[in-house]
C-alpha positions in Angstrom: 49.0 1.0 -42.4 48.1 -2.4 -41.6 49.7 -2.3 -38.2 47.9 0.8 -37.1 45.2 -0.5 -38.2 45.2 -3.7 -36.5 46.6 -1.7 -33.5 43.2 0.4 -33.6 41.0 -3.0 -34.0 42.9 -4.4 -31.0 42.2 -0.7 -28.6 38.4 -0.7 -30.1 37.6 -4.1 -28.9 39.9 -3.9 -25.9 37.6 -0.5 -25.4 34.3 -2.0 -25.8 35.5 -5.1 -23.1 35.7 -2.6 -20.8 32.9 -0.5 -21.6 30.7 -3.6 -21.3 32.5 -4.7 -18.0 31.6 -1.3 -16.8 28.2 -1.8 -17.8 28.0 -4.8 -16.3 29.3 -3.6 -12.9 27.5 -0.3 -13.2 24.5 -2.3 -13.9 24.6 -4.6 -10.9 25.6 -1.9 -8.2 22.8 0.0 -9.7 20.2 -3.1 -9.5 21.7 -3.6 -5.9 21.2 0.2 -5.0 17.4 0.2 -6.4 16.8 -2.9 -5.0 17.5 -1.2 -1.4 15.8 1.0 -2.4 12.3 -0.9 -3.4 12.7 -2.8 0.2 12.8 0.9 2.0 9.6 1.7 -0.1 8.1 -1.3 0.3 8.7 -0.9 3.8 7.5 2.7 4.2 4.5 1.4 2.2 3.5 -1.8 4.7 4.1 0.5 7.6 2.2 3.3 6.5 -1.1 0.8 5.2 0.0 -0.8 8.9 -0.7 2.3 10.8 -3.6 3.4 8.9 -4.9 -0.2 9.3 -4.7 0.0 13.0 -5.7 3.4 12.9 -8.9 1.8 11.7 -9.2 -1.0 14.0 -8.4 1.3 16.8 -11.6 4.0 16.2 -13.6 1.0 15.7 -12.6 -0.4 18.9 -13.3 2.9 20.3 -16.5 3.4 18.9 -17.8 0.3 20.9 -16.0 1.1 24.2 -17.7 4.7 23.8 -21.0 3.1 24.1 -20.6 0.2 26.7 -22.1 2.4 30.1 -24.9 2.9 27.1 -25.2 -1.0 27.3 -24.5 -1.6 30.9 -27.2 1.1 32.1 -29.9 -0.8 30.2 -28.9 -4.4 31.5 -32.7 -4.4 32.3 -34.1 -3.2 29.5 -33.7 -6.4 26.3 -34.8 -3.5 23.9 -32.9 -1.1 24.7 -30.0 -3.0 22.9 -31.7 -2.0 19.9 -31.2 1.7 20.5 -27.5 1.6 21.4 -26.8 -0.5 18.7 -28.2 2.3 16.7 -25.8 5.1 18.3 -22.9 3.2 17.4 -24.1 2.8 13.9 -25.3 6.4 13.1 -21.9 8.1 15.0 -19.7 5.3 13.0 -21.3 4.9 9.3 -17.8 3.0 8.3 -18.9 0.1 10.6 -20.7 -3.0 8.6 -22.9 -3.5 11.6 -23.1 -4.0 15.4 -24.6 -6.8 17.4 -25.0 -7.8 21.6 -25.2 -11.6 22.3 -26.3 -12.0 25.9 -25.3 -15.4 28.1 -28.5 -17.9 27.8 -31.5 -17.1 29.8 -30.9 -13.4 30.7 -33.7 -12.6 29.4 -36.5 -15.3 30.2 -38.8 -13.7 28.3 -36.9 -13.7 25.2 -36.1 -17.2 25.5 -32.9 -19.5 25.8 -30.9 -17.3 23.5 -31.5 -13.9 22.9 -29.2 -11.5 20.0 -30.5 -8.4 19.0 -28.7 -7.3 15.5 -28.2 -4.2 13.5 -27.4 -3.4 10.4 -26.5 -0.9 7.9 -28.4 -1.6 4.3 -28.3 1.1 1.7 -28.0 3.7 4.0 -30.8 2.8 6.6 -30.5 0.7 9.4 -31.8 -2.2 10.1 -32.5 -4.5 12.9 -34.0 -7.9 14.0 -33.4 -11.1 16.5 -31.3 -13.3 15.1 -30.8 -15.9 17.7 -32.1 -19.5 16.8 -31.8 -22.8 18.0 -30.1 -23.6 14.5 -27.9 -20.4 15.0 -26.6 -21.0 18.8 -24.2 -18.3 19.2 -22.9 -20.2 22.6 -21.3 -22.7 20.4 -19.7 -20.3 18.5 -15.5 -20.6 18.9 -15.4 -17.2 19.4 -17.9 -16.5 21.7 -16.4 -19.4 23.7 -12.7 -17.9 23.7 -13.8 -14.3 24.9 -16.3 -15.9 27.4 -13.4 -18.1 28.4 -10.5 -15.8 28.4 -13.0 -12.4 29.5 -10.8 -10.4 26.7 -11.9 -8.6 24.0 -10.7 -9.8 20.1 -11.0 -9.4 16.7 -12.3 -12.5 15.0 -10.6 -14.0 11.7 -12.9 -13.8 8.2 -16.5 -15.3 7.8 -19.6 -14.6 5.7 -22.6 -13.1 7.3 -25.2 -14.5 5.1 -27.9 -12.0 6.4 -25.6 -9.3 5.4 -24.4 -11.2 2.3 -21.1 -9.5 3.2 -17.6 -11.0 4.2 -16.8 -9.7 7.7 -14.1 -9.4 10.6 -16.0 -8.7 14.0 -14.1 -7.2 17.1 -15.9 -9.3 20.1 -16.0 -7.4 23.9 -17.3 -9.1 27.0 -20.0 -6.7 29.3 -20.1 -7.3 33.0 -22.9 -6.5 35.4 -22.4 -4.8 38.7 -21.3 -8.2 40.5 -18.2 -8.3 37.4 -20.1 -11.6 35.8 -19.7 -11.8 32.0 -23.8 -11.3 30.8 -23.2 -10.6 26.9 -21.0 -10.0 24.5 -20.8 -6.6 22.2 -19.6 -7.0 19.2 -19.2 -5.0 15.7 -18.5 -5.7 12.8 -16.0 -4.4 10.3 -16.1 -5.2 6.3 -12.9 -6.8 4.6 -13.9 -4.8 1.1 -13.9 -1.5 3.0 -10.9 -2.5 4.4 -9.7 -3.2 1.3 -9.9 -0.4 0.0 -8.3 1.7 2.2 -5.4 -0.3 2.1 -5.4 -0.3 -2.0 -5.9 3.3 -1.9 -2.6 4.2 -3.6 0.7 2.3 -4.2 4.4 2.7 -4.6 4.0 0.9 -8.0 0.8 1.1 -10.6 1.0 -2.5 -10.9 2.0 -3.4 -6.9 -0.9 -4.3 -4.4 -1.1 -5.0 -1.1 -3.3 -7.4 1.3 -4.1 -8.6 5.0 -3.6 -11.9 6.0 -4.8 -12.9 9.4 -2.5 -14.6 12.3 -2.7 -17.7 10.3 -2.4 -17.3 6.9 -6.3 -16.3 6.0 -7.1 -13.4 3.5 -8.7 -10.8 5.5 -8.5 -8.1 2.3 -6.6 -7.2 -0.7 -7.5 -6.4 -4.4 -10.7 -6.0 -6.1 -9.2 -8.3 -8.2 -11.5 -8.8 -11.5 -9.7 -11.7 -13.8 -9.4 -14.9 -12.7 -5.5 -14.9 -13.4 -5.0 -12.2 -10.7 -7.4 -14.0 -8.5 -5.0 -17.4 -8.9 -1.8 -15.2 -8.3 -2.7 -13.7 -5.3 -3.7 -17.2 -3.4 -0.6 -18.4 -4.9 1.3 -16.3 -2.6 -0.3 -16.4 0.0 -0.2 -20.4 -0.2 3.5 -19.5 -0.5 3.5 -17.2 2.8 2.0 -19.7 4.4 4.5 -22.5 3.1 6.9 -23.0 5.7 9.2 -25.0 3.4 9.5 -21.9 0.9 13.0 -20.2 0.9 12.3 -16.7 2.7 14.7 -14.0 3.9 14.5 -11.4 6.2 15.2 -7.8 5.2 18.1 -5.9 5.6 16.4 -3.6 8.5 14.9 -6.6 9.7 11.3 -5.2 10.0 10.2 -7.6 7.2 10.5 -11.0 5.1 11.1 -10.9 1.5 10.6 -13.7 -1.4 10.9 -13.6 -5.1 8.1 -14.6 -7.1 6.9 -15.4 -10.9 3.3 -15.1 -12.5 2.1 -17.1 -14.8 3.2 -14.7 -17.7 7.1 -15.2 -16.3 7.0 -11.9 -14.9 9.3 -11.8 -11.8 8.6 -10.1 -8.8 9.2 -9.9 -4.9 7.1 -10.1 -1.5 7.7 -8.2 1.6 5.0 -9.2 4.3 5.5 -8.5 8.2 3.1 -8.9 11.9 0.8 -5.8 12.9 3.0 -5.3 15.8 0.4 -5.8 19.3 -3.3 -7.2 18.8 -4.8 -8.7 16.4 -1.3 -10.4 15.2 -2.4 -9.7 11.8 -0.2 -9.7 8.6 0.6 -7.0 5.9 1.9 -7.5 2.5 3.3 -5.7 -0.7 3.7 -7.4 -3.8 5.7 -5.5 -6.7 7.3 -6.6 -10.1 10.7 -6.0 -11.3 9.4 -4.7 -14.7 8.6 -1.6 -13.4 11.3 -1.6 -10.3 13.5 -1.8 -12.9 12.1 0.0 -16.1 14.2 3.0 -15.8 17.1 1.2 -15.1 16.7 -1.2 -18.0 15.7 1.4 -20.4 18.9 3.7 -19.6 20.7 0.0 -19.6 19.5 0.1 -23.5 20.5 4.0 -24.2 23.8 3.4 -22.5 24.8 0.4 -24.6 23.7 2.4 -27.8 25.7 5.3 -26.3 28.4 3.2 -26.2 28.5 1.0 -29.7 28.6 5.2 -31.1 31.0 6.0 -29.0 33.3 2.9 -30.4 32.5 4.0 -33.8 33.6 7.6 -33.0 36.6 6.2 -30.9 37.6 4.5 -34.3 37.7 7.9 -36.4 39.6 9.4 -33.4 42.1 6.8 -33.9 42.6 7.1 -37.6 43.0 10.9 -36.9 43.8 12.1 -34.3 45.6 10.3 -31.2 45.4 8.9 -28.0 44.9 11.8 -26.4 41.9 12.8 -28.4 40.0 9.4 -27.7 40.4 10.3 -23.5 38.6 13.4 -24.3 35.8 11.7 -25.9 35.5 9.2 -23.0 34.9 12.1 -20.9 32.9 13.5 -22.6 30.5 10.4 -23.5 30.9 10.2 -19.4 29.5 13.9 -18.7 26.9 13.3 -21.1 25.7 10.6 -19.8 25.8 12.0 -16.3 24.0 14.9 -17.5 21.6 12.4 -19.0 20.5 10.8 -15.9 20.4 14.1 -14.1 17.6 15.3 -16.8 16.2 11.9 -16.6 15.9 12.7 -12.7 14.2 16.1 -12.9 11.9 15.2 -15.0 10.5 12.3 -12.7 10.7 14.8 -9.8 8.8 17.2 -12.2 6.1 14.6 -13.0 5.5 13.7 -9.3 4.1 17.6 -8.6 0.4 18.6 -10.0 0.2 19.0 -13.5 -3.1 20.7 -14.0 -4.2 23.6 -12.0 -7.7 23.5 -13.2 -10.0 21.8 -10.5 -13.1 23.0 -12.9 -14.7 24.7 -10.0 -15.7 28.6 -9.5 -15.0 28.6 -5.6 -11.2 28.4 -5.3 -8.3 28.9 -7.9 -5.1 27.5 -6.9 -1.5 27.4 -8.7 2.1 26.7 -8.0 5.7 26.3 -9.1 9.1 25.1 -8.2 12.4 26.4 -9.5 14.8 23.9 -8.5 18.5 25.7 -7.8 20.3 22.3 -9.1 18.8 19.7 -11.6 16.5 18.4 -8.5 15.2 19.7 -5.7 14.4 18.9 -2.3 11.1 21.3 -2.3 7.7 19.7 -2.4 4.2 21.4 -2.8 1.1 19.2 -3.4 -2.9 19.6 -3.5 -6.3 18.0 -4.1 -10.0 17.9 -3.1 -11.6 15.5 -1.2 -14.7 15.3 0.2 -15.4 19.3 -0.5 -12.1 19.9 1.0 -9.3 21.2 -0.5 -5.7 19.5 1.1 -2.7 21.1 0.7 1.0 21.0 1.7 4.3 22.7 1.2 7.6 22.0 2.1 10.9 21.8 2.5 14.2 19.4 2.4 17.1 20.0 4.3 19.9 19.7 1.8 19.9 20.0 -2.4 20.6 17.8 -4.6 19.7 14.1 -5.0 19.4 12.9 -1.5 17.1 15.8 -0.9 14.9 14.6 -4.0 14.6 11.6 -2.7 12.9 12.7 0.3 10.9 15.0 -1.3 9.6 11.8 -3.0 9.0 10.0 0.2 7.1 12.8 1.8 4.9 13.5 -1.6 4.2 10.0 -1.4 3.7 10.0 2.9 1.2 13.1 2.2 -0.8 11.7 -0.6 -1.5 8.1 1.4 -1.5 9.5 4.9 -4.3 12.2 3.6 -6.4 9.6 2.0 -8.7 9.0 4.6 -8.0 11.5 7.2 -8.6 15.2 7.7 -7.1 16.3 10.6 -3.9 17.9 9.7 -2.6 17.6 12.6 -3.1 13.4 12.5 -1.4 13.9 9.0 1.2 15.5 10.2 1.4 12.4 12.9 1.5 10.1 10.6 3.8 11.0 8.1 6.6 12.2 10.7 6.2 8.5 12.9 7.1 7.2 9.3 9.6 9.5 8.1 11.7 9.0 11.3 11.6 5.2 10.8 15.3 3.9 9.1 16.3 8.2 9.1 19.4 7.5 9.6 20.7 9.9 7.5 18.9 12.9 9.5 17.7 14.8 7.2 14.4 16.6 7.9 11.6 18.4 6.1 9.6 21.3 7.5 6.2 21.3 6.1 3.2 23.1 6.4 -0.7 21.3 6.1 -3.7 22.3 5.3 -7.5 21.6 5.1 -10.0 24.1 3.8 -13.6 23.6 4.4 -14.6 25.0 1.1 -18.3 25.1 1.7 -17.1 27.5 5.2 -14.1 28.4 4.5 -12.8 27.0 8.0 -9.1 26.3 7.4 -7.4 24.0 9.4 -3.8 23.5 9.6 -0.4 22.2 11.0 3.2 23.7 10.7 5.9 21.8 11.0 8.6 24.4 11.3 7.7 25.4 8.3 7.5 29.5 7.3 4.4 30.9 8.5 2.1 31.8 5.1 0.4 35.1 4.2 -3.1 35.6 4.4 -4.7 38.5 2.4 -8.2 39.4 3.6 -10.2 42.8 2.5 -6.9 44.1 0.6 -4.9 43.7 2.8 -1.5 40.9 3.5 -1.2 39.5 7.1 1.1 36.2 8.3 -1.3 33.6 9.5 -0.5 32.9 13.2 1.3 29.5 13.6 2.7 27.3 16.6 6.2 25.9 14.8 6.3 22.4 16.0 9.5 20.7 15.0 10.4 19.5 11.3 9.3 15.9 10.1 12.2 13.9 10.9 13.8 14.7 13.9 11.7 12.9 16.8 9.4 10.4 16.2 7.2 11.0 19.5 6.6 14.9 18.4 2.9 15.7 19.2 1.9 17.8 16.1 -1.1 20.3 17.0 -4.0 21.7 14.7 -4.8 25.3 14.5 -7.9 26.9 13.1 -8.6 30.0 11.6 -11.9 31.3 9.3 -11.0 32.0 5.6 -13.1 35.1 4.1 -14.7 34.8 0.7 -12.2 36.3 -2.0 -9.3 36.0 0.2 -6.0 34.8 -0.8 -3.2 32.5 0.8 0.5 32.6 -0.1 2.7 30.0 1.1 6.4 29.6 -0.3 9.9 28.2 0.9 12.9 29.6 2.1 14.6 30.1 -1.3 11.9 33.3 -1.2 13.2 35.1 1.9 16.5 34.2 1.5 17.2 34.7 -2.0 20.1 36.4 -2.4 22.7 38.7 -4.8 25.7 39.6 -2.2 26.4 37.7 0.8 24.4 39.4 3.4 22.0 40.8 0.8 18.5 39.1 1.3 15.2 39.3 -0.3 13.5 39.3 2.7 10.2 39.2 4.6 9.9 43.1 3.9 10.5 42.8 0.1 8.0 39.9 -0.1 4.9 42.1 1.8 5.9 45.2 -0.5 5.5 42.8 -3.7 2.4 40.9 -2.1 1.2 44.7 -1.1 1.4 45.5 -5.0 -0.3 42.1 -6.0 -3.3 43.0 -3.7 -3.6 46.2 -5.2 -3.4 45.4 -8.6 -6.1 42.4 -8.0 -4.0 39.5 -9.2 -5.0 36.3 -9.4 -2.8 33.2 -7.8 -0.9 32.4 -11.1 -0.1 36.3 -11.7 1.4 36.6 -8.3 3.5 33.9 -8.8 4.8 35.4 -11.7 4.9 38.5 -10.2 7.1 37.7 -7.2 9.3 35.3 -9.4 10.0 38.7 -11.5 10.3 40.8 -8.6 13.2 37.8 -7.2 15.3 37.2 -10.3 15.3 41.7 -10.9 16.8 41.3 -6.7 19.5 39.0 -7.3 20.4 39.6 -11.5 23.1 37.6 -12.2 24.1 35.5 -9.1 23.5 32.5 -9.0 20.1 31.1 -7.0 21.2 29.5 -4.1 18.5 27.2 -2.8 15.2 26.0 -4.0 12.4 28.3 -4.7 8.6 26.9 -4.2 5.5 29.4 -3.9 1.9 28.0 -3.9 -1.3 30.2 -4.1 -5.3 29.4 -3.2 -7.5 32.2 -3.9 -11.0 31.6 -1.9 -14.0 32.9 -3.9 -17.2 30.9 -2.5 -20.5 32.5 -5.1 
């Protein structure tokens, strides 16, 4: 009795070596696999704030080169400068304010020095001469590079103290007919707005990001309120800017990575890179391992209480049973755990779509609903209002499984940041797909469908992406809404992406779904079909249901087609009934 007993003792605690050294090994590969995976987001994330950064910088720039013949044909005219500064401001309300500083003496009558300035200050504009012997703008560094160099720049941070705002300004030279530099036309862009655009959203609820210039100076970041944050954030970038601090490019290359450690020990890392072209400026992510690495740590935690039972249990089996008994109970401990982390996994993919269907208003009604065909799904379907406009998107992984709920995570994410501040559809469609095919090198692709509804108008515009024309139903009646297919997110980065436009009658409805609709099926060349989907959406109209009905409806209608076969791909359907009073 004794032997077997110290016979079990020895194959516990040989057991629980190994299940600890599996652990261990299962721990580091995953730490190592999420850890690729936090420098791909983090990298998705400083390219996607790059883009919508220069995005930014770009229409700015544009906005002044739009009015330069405005300038030029009013060389002779000192106030005229007033009026074109006030085009630029009133057709670009995001700009801080705009300014032209002519070479001394153009103007004799205005004296030596003569810089007309406007402003925007809650909500009006403002102007005035701000030119001074105390404020020579000729001896500005600036002024004197542009003048020197005749090319246009942006300028790092300073404080305009008429403003009482911190500013970047983008500097252009104007030319008379002879090609001689006579001012300089400059606007002025401001770091909080800035800011804010690139804080807008982030991969982590605790990550930020910021925008250093060329140099090493904060352009933007955080609003930052305690004094602890504040202290962090220089810290780093005193430690970007430390050329003696251990750094390390990433594994694509397209960034530089260091590990950090706030004052309350909490660890972390940085990934900054260049704006690639002008100005050299530089983007940074900062996120902590405590929530990189909660999930993993927590199921760490479950799996080592999973384990000290299964021990306990492996000891009974002993005493009772046999050898072959205890194999069984490793597997299943194994399949449970598996099944675990699967259930784990769908319900973070379930808790990235909308919750709440309820947007408390009386104009539009909108609801939606994925039934994965595996534990996750590769289906996506998203909206919100902005602005009095209602976004919304649906779409559709190539693939099942994990890998395809990963990109579905990716795109939810690409849609939600790349939508912030744009409306075009079309431009969101851009942007997500120039990001998506960055590092795809495991070619999977995502056809996807956007749209904008003006819900004061009802004018709807829109972008497929190979995605499966929607249904329209207008006056009773089901129609497809006409659609140029471009092709899928994913495939070419240098697709150009279209908009389309069509007007959306009062107490009309739009039907949008995947695949897993149409090609639902019970036998193998037995489909559900376009056909079957009008005849139930027929039946829907008739009957006056609202979006959340006809889900429910066609879902019915789907699982009576195919009864007891199994579903083979992802099935998504969203719904937006228009009711403007």
């Amino acid at each position: 009795m004794k032997l077997k007993t110290n016979s079990g003792l020895m194959i516990i605690i040989a057991a629980a070596i190994l299940l600890q050294g599996i652990l261990a090994v299962q721990y580091y590969y995953t730490r190592s696999l999420l850890a690729d995976e936090l420098e791909k987001r983090a990298e998705s994330e400083i390219t996607t704030k790059a883009i919508l950064m220069k995005n930014s910088l770009n229409l700015s720039e544009n906005s002044l080169m739009g009015h330069v013949w405005d300038l030029k044909r009013n060389l002779f005219h000192p106030d005229s400068s007033y009026t074109v500064m006030e085009w630029v401001l009133k057709s670009h309300p995001h700009l801080a304010g705009c300014w032209v500083a002519y070479v001394p003496d153009y103007f004799p009558e205005k004296g030596r020095l003569f810089e007309p300035y406007a402003w925007w200050d809650n909500g009006e504009i403002k102007n005035a001469e701000i030119a001074a012997e105390g404020r020579d703008y000729t001896q500005n560094p600036y002024y004197k590079a542009v003048y020197a160099s005749d090319t246009p720049m942006w300028t790092d941070v300073y404080h305009e103290f008429l403003t009482d705002m911190n500013l970047v300004t983008y500097i252009l030279p104007i030319h008379d007919e002879r090609g001689d530099i006579v001012a300089m036309f400059g606007l002025d862009v401001s770091t909080e707005q800035l800011g804010d655009t690139l804080n807008y959203r982030h991969i982590y609820p605790s990550s930020y990001d910021f925008l250093l210039t060329e140099k090493g100076q904060l352009i933007a970041g955080p609003k930052h309120t305690r004094e602890k944050k504040v202290k962090e954030m220089q810290h780093i970038i005193d430690l970007i800017n430390d050329s003696t601090v251990e750094k390390s490019p990433s594994n694509s290359g397209r960034s530089v990575i260091f590990p950090i450690k706030d004052a309350d020990g909490d660890k972390g890392m940085v990934f900054y890179t260049h704006f690639k072209g002008q100005p050299k400026w530089q983007i940074a992510v900062v996120c902590y391992d405590k929530e990189v690495y909660a999930k993993l740590m927590r199921m760490r935690h479950t799996i080592g209480i999973l384990m000290l039972l299964g021990l306990l249990v492996l000891g009974l089996i002993i005493a009772r049973f046999a050898n072959n008994d205890r194999k069984l109970q490793k597997a299943n401990l194994q399949q449970e755990r598996i099944g675990s982390e699967l259930r784990i996994a769908k319900n973070i993919q379930k808790e990235m779509l909308p919750h709440s269907f309820n947007l408390a208003r009386d104009d539009i009604d909108v609801f939606g609903s994925l039934t994965p065909a595996r534990e996750v799904g590769g289906d996506l379907f998203d909206f919100f209002i902005r602005d009095e406009k209602l976004f919304f998107c649906i779409g559709d992984v190539s693939g099942k499984g994990v890998p395809s709920a990963i990109v579905m995570a990716v795109i939810h994410a690409m849609f939600r940041m790349a939508s912030a501040n744009e409306n075009n559809p079309a431009q969101i469609m851009q942007t997500i797909n120039k990001t998506a095919c960055d590092g795809n090198e495991s070619n999977m692709f995502v056809t996807l469908f956007i749209g904008v509804l003006e819900l004061p108008t009802g004018h709807l515009c829109y972008c497929d992406a190979g995605h499966d024309a929607p249904f329209i139903m207008a006056n009773g009646q089901w129609s497809m809404i006409d659609v140029t297919p471009h092709l899928p997110i994913g495939v070419f980065a240098d697709v150009d992406y279209g908009m389309e436009e069509i007007q959306v009658q009062p107490d009309s409805t739009i039907f949008l779904y995947t695949d897993g609709l149409t090609e639902a099926k019970k036998a193998p060349k037995q489909f559900f079909g376009i056909q079957r989907t009008e005849e139930v959406l027929s039946k829907c109209a008739q009957q006056k249901l609202m979006p959340r009905q006809i889900l429910e409806t066609v879902s019915e209608e789907v699982h009576r087609f195919i009864g007891d076969a199994e579903q083979s791909d992802d099935l998504t359907m969203l719904a937006i009934r228009y009711s403007p009073k």
